[in-house]
C-alpha positions in Angstrom: 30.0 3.9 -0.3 31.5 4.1 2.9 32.3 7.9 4.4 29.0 9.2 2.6 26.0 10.0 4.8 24.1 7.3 3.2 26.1 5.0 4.1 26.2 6.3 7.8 22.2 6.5 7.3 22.2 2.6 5.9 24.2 1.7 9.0 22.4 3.3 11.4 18.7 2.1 10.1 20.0 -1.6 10.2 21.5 -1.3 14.0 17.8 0.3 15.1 16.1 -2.1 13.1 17.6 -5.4 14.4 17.5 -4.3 18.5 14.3 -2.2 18.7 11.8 -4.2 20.6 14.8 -7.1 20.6 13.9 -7.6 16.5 10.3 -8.8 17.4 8.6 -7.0 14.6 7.2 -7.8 11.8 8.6 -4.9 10.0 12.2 -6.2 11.1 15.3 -6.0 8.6 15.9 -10.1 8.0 18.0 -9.4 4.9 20.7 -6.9 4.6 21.7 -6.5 0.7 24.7 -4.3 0.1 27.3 -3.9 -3.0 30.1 -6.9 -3.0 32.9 -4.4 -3.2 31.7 -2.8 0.1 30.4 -5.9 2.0 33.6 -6.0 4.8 33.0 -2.3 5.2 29.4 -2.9 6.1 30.1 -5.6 8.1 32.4 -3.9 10.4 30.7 -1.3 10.7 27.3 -3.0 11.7 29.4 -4.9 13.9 30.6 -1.9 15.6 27.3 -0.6 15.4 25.5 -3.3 17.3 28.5 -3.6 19.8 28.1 0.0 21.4 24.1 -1.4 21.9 23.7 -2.0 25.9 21.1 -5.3 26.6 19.6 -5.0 29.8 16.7 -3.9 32.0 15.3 -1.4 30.4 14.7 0.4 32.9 18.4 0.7 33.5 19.7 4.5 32.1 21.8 3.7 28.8 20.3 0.1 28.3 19.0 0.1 24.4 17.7 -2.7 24.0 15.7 -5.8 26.0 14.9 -9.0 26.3 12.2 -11.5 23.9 9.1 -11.9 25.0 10.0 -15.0 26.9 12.0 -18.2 27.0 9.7 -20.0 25.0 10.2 -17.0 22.3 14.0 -17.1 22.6 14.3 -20.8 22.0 12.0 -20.4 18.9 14.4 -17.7 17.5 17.0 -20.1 18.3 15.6 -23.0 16.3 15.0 -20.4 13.5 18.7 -19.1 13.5 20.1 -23.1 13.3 18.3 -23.4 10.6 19.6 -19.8 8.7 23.3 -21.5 10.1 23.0 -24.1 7.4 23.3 -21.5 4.5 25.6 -18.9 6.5 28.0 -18.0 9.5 28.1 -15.7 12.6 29.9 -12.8 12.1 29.2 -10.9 15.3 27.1 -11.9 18.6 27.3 -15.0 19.9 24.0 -17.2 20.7 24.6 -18.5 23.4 26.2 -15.9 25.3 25.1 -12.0 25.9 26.2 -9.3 28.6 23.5 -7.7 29.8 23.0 -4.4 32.4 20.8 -4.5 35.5 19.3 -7.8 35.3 20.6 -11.1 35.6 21.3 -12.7 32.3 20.1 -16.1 33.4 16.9 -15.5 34.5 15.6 -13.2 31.5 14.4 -14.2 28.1 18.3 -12.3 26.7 19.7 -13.3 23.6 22.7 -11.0 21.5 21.9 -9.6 18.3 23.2 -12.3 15.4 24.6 -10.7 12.2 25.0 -13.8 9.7 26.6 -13.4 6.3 25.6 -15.1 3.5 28.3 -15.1 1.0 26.0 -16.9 -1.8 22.2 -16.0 -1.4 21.6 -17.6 -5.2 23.0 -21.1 -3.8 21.9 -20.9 -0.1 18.4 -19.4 0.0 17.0 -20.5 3.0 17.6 -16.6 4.3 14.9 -16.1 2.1 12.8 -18.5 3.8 13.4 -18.7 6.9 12.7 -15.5 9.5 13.8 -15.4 13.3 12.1 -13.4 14.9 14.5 -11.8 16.9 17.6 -9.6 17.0 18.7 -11.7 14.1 19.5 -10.4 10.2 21.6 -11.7 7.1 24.3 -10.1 5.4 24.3 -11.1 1.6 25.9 -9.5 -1.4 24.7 -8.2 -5.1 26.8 -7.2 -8.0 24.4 -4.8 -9.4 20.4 -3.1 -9.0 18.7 -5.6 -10.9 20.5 -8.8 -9.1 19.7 -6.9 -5.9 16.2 -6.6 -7.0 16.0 -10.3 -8.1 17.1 -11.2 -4.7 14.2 -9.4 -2.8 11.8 -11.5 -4.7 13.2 -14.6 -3.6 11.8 -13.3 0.3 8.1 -14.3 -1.8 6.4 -10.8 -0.1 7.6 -8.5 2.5 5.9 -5.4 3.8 8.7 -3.2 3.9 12.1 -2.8 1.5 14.6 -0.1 2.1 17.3 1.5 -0.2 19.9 4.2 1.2 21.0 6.1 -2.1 21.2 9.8 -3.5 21.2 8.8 -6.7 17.5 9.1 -8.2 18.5 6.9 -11.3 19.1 3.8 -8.7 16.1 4.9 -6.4 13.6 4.5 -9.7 15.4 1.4 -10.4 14.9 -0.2 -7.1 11.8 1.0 -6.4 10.3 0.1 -10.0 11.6 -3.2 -10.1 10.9 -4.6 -6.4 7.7 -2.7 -5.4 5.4 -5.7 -6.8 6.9 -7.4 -3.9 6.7 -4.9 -0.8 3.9 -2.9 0.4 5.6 0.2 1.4 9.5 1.1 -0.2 11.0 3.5 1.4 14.3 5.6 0.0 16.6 6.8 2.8 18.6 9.8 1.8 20.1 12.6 3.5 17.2 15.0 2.5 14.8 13.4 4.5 16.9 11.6 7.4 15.7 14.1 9.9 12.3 13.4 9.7 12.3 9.8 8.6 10.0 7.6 10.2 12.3 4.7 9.8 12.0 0.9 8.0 9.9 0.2 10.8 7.6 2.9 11.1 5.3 3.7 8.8 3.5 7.3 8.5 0.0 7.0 9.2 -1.4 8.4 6.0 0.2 5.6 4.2 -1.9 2.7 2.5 0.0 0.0 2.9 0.8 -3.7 3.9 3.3 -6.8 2.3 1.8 -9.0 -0.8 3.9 -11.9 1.5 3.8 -14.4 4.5 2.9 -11.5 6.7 -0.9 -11.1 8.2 -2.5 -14.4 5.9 -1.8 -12.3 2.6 -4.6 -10.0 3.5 -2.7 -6.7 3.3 -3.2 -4.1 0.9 -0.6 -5.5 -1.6 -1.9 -9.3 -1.2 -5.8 -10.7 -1.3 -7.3 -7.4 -0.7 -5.3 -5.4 -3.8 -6.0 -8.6 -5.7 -10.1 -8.3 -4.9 -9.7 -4.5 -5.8 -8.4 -5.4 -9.1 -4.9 -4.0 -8.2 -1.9 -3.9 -6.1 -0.9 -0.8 -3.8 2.6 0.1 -2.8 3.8 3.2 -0.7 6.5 5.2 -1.3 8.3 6.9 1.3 11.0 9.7 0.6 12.3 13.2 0.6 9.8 15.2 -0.9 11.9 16.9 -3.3 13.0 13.3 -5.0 9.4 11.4 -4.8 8.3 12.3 -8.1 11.6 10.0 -9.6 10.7 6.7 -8.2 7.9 6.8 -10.3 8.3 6.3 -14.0 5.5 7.7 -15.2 5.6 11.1 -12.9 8.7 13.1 -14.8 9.5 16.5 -13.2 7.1 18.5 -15.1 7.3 22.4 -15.5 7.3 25.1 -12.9 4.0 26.7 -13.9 4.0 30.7 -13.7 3.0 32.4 -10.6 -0.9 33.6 -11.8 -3.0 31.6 -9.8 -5.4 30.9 -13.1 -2.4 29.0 -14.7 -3.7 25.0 -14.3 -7.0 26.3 -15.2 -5.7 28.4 -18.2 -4.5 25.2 -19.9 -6.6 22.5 -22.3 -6.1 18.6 -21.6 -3.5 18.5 -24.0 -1.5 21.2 -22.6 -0.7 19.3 -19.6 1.9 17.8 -18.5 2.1 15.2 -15.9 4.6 16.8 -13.2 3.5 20.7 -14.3 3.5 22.1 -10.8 1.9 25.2 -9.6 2.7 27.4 -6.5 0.1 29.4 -4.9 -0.3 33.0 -3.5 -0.7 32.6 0.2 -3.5 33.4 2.5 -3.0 33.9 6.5 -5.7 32.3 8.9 -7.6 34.2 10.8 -10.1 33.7 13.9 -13.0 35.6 11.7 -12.5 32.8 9.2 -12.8 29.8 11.7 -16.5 31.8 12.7 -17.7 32.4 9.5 -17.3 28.7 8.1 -18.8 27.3 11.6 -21.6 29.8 10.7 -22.0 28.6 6.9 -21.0 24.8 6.8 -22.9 24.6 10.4 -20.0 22.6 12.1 -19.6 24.1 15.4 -17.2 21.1 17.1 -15.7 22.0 20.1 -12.2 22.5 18.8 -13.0 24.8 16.4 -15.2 27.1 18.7 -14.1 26.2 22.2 -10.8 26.7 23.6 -11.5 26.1 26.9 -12.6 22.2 26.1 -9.2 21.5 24.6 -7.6 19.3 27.6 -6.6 15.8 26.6 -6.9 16.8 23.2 -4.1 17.3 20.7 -5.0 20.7 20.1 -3.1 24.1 21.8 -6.4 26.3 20.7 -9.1 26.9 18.5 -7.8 25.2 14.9 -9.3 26.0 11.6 -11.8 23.0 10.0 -10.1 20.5 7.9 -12.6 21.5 5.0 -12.2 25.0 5.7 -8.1 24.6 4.5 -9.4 22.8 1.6 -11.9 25.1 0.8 -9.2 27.8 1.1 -7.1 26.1 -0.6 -9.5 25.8 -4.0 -9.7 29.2 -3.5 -5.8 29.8 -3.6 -5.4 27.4 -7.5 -9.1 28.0 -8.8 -10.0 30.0 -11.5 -13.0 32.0 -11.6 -13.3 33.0 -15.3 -15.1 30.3 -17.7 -12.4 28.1 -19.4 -11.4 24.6 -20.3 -12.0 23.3 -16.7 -15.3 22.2 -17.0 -16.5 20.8 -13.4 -15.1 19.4 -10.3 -15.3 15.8 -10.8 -14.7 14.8 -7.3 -12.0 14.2 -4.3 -9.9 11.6 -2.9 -7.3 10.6 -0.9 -7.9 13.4 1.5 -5.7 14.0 4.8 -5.8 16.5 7.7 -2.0 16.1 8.9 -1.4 19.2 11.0 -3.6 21.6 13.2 -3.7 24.7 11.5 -4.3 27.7 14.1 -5.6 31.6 13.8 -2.4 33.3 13.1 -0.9 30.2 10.3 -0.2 30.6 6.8 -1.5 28.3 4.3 0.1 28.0 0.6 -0.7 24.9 -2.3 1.5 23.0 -4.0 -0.9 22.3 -7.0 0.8 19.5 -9.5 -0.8 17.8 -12.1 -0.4 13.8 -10.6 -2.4 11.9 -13.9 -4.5 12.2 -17.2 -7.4 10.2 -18.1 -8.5 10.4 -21.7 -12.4 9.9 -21.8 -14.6 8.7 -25.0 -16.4 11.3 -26.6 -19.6 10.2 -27.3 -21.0 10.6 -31.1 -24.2 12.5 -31.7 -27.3 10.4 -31.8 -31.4 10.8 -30.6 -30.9 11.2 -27.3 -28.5 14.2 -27.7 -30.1 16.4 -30.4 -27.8 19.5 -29.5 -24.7 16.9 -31.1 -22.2 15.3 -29.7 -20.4 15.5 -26.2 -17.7 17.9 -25.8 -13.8 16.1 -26.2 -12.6 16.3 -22.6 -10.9 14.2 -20.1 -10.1 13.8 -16.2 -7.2 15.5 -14.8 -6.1 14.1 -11.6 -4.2 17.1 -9.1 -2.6 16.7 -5.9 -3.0 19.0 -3.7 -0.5 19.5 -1.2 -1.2 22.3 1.3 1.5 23.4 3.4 2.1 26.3 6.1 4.6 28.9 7.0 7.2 26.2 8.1 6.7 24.8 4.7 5.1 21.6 6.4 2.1 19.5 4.9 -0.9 20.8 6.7 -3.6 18.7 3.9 -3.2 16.8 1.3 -5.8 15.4 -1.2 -6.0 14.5 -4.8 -8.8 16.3 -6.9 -10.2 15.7 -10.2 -11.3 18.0 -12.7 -13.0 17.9 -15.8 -10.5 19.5 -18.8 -12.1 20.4 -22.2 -9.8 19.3 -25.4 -8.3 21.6 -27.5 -9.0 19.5 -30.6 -13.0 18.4 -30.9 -12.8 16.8 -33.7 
């Protein structure tokens, strides 16, 4: 609603989105979905938005945004936005006329950003199908989540949805219901504004890519998740609300404080959510020279400081697997229990140099159970049958003084059953 800072956010993310790079970008907003009852609102206030934007060289101090990438380019954008025209109307920008700052209007590739509304996306869909690719996007209204959620599948595939909300209830409604259609969803809030990477802009950790027109179908969510037998959507959001998009993640318990907790507790016992936060260990330089000395990985940034130009390091930084090793040691539990072995590792990320002097904490959460068989006594296994176990899948997000994510990976262990029958 307007006068919240989502709203604000939502305005702001649009305005970016349709003038960076002059809207050539694949990840460009085409279709802008907001509530009926606040559709003027957003409209004058995108309008506003877009007319504080100064087109010109951009080279020129203040200019924001530039021209296509040519003439050719510009009357293909054109074409495209007569043929959105036949389901909608200009409600700011003109196409045929634009003001621009140190350069001369005729003689470059310039074009005004076009905001269109369509007043009946149901009736006039070619929004849907049609993209310019350009400074060009489409106003349309919804009445509630799920028609809003109904109208993003009519797009067929896009690699990028965006919802500005601090309610978790609509986020998880959103995001459940249009995910099969996006590669990445990302949920704007006030939480995570600061450091939000933007509709746009992707983190680099992320698996991602649209199931639509985009790139042949071959991105994660298209062919490819098809040939792997599933489909793979990123979620992007606060941290402290990214467990509620999902479903089947609930908010799970704060586990004590005692390291061993986790590893204290039988397959049953756990709960999908149950989150565990470490003691904390500090860095040191001894610790960087005794894992060179065991693992035998002597690189140059972690035992060199004077071959660190033109690299992104400030000074000798701690091995990736040494933080991970650490970190095992920080949420493992010595003493024979239900854990029964380490079943193996994915999803692993280095994200931030970690340096002598850093401290390094987990955030240890139980991500996913998977029950396994247990396999009857027969010939082959005189001593009788297996134990009743199965795999507990834990992410392991390890973070540093500043409370930012220095590693994150996702182990598996193997958890004994408290009932063997």
């Amino acid at each position: 609603m307007p006068g919240t800072e989502e709203f604000d956010l939502f305005i702001k993310e649009v305005g970016k989105e349709m003038t960076l790079k002059c809207g050539q970008r694949c990840t460009g907003a085409r279709r802008i979905l907001v509530p009926a009852n606040v559709l003027e609102d957003v409209q004058i206030a995108i309008g506003k938005r877009l007319g504080s934007t100064v087109i010109g060289d951009p080279r020129t101090e203040g200019v924001r945004m530039g021209a296509l990438a040519g003439a050719a380019q510009r009357d293909e954008v054109k074409r495209a936005l007569a043929e959105l025209l036949k389901g909608s109307q200009v409600v700011y920008g003109d196409p045929d006329s634009v003001n621009v700052t140190g350069a001369d209007a005729s003689k470059g590739a310039f074009m005004s950003p076009i905001l269109l509304l369509n007043p009946d996306p149901w009736k006039n869909q070619v929004s849907h199908n049609v993209e310019a690719f350009g400074p060009v996007s489409t106003l349309m209204p919804y009445t509630d989540l799920d028609e809003a959620v109904a109208l993003t599948k009519l797009g067929k595939g896009s690699l990028v949805a965006t919802i500005a909300t601090y309610n978790d209830a609509y986020a998880q409604q959103f995001v459940w219901g249009a995910a099969s259609h996006h590669g990445r969803m990302l949920v704007l809030n006030r939480d995570m504004a600061k450091e939000n990477t933007g509709h746009g802009s992707p983190l680099a950790t992320l698996v991602h890519g649209g199931p639509g027109r985009a790139g042949g179908g071959e991105e994660m969510g298209g062919k490819r998740g098809v040939l792997h037998y599933l489909q793979r959507t990123a979620i992007q959001g606060s941290p402290h609300h990214h467990h509620r998009p999902h479903p089947a993640i609930p908010a799970g318990r704060a586990l004590p404080h005692q390291r061993e907790a986790p590893f204290r507790l039988h397959f049953e016992e756990l709960h999908i959510g149950d989150t565990l936060i470490s003691e904390k260990h500090l860095v040191t330089l001894q610790n960087i020279e005794d894992f060179a000395a065991l693992s035998g990985d002597r690189f140059y940034a972690h035992m060199d400081a004077n071959s660190l130009d033109g690299t992104p390091f400030t000074g000798r930084v701690a091995h990736g697997y040494f933080i991970l090793s650490r970190a095992a040691g920080l949420f493992v539990d010595p003493p024979k229990g239900p854990v029964l072995l380490n079943y193996g590792i994915e999803e692993c990320r280095f994200l931030k140099p970690v340096y002598p002097g850093s401290t390094i904490q987990v955030k240890f959460t139980c991500r996913e159970k998977l029950d396994q068989e247990k396999r009857p006594k027969t010939e082959d296994s005189p001593k009788g049958a297996d134990v009743a176990r199965g795999i507990v899948k834990w992410l392991v997000d390890v973070v540093d003084e500043t409370g930012e994510t220095v590693a994150l990976a996702t182990i598996l262990t193997m958890v004994k059953k408290l009932d063997q029958s």
